[in-house]
C-alpha positions as CSV (number, residue, x, y, z in Angstrom):
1,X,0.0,0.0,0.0
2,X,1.2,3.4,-0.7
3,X,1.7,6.1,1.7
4,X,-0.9,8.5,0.3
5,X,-3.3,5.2,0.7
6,X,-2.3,3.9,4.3
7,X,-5.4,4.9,5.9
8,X,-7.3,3.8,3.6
9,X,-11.2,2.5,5.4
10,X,-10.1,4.3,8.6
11,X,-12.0,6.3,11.0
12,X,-10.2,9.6,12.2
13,X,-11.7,12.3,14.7
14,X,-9.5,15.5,15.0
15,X,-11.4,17.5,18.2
16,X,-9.6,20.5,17.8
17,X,-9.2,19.7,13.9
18,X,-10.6,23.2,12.1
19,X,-7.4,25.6,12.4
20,X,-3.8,25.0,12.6
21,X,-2.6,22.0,13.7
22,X,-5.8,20.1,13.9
23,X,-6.6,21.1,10.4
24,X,-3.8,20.1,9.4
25,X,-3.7,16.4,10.5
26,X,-6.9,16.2,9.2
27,X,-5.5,17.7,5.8
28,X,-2.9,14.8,5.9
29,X,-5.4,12.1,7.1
30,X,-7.7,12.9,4.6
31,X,-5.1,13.0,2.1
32,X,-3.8,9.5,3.5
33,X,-7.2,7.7,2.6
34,X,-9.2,8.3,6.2
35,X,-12.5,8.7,6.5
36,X,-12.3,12.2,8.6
37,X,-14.4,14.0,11.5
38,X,-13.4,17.1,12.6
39,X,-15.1,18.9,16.1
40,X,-14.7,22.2,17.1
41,X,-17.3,24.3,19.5
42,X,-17.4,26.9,16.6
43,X,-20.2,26.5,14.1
44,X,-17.9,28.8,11.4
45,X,-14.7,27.0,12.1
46,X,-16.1,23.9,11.2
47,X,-17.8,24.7,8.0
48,X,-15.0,26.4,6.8
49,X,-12.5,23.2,8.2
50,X,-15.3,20.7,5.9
51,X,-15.1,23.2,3.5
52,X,-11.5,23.0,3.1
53,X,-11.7,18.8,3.2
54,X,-14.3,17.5,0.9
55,X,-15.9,14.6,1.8
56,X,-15.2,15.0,5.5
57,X,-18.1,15.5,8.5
58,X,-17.8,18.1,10.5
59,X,-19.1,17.7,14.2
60,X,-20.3,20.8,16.8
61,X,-19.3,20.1,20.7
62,X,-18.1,21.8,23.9
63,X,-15.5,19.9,24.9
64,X,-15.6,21.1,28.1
65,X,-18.6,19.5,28.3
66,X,-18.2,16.2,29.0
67,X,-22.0,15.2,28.6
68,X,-22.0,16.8,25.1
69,X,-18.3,14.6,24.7
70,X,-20.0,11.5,25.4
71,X,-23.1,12.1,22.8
72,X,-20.3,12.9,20.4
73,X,-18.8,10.1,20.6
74,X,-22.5,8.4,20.7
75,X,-23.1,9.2,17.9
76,X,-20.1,8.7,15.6
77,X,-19.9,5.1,16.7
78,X,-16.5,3.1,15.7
79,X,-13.3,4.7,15.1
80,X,-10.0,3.8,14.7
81,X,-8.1,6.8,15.5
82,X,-8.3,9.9,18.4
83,X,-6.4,13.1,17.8
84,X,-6.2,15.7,20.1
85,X,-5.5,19.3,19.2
86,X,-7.8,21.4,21.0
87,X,-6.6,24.3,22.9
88,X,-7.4,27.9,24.0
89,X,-4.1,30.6,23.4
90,X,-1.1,29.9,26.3
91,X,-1.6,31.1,29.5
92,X,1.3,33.3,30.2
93,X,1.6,35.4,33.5
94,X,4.2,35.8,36.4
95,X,2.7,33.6,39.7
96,X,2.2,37.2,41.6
97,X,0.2,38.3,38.7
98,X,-1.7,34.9,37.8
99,X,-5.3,34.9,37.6
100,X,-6.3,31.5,39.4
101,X,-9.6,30.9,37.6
102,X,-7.8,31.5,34.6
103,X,-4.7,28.7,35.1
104,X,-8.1,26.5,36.1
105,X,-10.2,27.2,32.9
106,X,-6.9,26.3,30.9
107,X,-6.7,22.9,32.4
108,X,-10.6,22.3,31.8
109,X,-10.2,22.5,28.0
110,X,-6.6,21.5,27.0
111,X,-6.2,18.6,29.9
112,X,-9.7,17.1,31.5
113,X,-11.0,18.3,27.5
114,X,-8.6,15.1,26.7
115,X,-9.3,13.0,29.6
116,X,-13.4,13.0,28.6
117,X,-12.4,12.9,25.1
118,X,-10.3,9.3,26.0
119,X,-12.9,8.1,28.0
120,X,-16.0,8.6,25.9
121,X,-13.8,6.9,22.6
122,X,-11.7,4.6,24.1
123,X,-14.2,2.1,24.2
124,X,-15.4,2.6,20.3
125,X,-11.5,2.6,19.1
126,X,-11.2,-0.3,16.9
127,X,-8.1,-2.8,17.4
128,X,-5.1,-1.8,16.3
129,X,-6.5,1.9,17.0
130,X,-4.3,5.0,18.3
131,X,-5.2,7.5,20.4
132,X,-2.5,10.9,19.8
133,X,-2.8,13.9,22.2
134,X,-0.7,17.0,22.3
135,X,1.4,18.0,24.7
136,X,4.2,21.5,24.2
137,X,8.2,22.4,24.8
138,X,6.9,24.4,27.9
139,X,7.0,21.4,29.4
140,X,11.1,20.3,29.8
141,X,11.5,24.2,28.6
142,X,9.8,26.3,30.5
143,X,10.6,29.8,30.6
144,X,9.8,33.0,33.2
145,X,5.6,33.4,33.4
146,X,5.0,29.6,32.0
147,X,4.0,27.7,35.4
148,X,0.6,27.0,34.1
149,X,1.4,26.4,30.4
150,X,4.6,24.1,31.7
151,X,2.6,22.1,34.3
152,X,-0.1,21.2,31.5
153,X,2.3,20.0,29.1
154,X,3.6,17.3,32.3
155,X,0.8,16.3,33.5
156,X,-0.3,15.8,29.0
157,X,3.0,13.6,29.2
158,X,2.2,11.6,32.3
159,X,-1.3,10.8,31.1
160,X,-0.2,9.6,27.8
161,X,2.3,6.9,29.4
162,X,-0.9,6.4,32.4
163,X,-3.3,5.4,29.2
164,X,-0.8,3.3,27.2
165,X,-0.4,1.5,30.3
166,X,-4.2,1.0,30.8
167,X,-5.5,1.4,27.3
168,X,-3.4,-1.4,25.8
169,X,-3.4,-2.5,23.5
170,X,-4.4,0.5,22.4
171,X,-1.5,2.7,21.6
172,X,-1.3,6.5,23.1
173,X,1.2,9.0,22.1
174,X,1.4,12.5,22.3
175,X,3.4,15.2,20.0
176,X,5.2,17.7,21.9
177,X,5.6,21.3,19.2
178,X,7.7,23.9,19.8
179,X,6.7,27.0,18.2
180,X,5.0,26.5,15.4
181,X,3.5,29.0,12.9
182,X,0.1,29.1,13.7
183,X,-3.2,30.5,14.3
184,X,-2.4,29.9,17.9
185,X,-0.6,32.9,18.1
186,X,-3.0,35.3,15.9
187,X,-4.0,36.8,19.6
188,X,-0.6,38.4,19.7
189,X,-0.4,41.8,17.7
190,X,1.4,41.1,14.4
191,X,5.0,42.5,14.8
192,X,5.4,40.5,18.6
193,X,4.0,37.7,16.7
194,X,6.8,37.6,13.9
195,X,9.6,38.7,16.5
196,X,8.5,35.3,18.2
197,X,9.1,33.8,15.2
198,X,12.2,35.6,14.5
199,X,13.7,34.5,18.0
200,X,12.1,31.0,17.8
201,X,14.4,30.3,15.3
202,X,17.5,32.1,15.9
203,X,17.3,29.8,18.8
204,X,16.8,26.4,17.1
205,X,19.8,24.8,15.9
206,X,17.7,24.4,12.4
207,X,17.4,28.1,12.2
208,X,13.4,28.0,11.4
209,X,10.2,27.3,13.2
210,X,7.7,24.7,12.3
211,X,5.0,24.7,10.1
212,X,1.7,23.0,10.7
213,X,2.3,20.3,7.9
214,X,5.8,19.5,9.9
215,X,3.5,18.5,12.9
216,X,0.8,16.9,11.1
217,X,3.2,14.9,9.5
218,X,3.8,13.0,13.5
219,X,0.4,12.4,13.9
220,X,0.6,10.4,10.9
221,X,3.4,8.5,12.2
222,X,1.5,7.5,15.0
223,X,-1.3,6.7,13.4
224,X,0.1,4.4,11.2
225,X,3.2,3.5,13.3
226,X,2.1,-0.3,15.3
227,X,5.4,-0.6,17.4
228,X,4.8,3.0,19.1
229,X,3.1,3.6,22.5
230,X,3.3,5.6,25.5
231,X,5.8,8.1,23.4
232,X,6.5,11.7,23.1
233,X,7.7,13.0,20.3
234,X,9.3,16.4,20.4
235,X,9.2,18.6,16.7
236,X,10.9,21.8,17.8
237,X,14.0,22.0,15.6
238,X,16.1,20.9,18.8
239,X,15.2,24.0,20.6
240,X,15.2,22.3,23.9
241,X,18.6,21.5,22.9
242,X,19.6,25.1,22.7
């Protein structure tokens, strides 16, 4: 079988799969033969994601919801792959100045988001199935006014080698970015945002930043990859190196 034909009869749900990354896995799913779903709580972001990927379904859900999660996933049936992309912009603040509902309403989407998001699909992921979250370089990188970001990004990699454990055989992975050009950093006014760039990769040994279709390409791997479970793959130009 080809590579443009290795998912071929597959089931993939990107939650988080109507910008940037997510869109962009479900670009490259699509493109690999899947049978693509992509879920975002936006009514526009998903017609223009289905829009952009004929022939795939596009689903409307609040992920923070975990009822609404579980009717998702009741009524999609049998998969055979979970991606997980969905995520509000960082949280950045220095502790004295953190708002505490804040760091908590970042956790509720980007972490227990996930953890409903396993639990209402593990049990519809066909075998030989994956489950890929996403996980960030804040993690074994943080930097001044990251606590929150860098604590989610652990506690991402600690559940992803929890559920391979218990999910088996199953296989969990996560994908850990660096920076990545992105709509996640659209909030950001346009010359901070290409002076982030700018640093981002003066600071990489590969002298660029990533682009979506870099990531997407990881997702991929794990998708198709049988050998790989409880793994972290870090695509950040060996900035962590740095």
């Amino acid at each position: 079988m080809s590579l443009d034909e290795r998912l071929t009869g597959e089931r993939v749900v990107v939650l988080g799969g109507t910008s940037g990354i997510g869109l962009a896995v479900a670009s490259a799913a699509a493109g690999a033969g899947a049978a693509v779903t992509v879920v975002s709580s936006r009514k526009g972001n998903v017609d223009g994601a289905v829009e952009h990927l004929p022939g795939a379904d596009g689903r409307i859900a609040d992920l923070t919801d975990a009822a609404q999660v579980r009717d998702l996933f009741d009524v999609l049936g049998d998969i055979d792959h979970l991606v997980y992309t969905a995520g509000d912009p960082l949280l950045l603040a220095p502790v004295a100045d953190l708002d505490l509902d804040a760091a908590r309403d970042f956790f509720t989407l980007r972490y227990f988001g996930a953890l409903s998001a396993v639990q209402a699909a593990a049990p519809r992921i066909r075998a030989g199935g994956s489950i890929t979250l996403t996980t960030g370089t804040a993690g074994p990188r943080p930097v001044p006014g990251s606590s929150v970001t860098s604590s989610l990004c652990g506690a991402l990699e600690g559940l992803t080698r929890a559920l391979a454990v218990e999910l088996a055989p199953i296989r969990v992975n996560a994908v850990m970015p660096g920076v990545v050009r992105s709509n996640l950093w659209n909030p950001l006014p346009g010359d901070v945002r290409e002076q982030l760039y700018s640093d981002a990769a003066a600071g990489s040994p590969l002298r660029r930043i990533g682009e979506v279709d870099d990531i997407a390409a990881a997702y991929l791997f794990y998708m198709t990859q049988p050998h790989a479970t409880g793994a972290v793959l870090v695509l950040d130009g060996g900035a962590v190196l740095a």
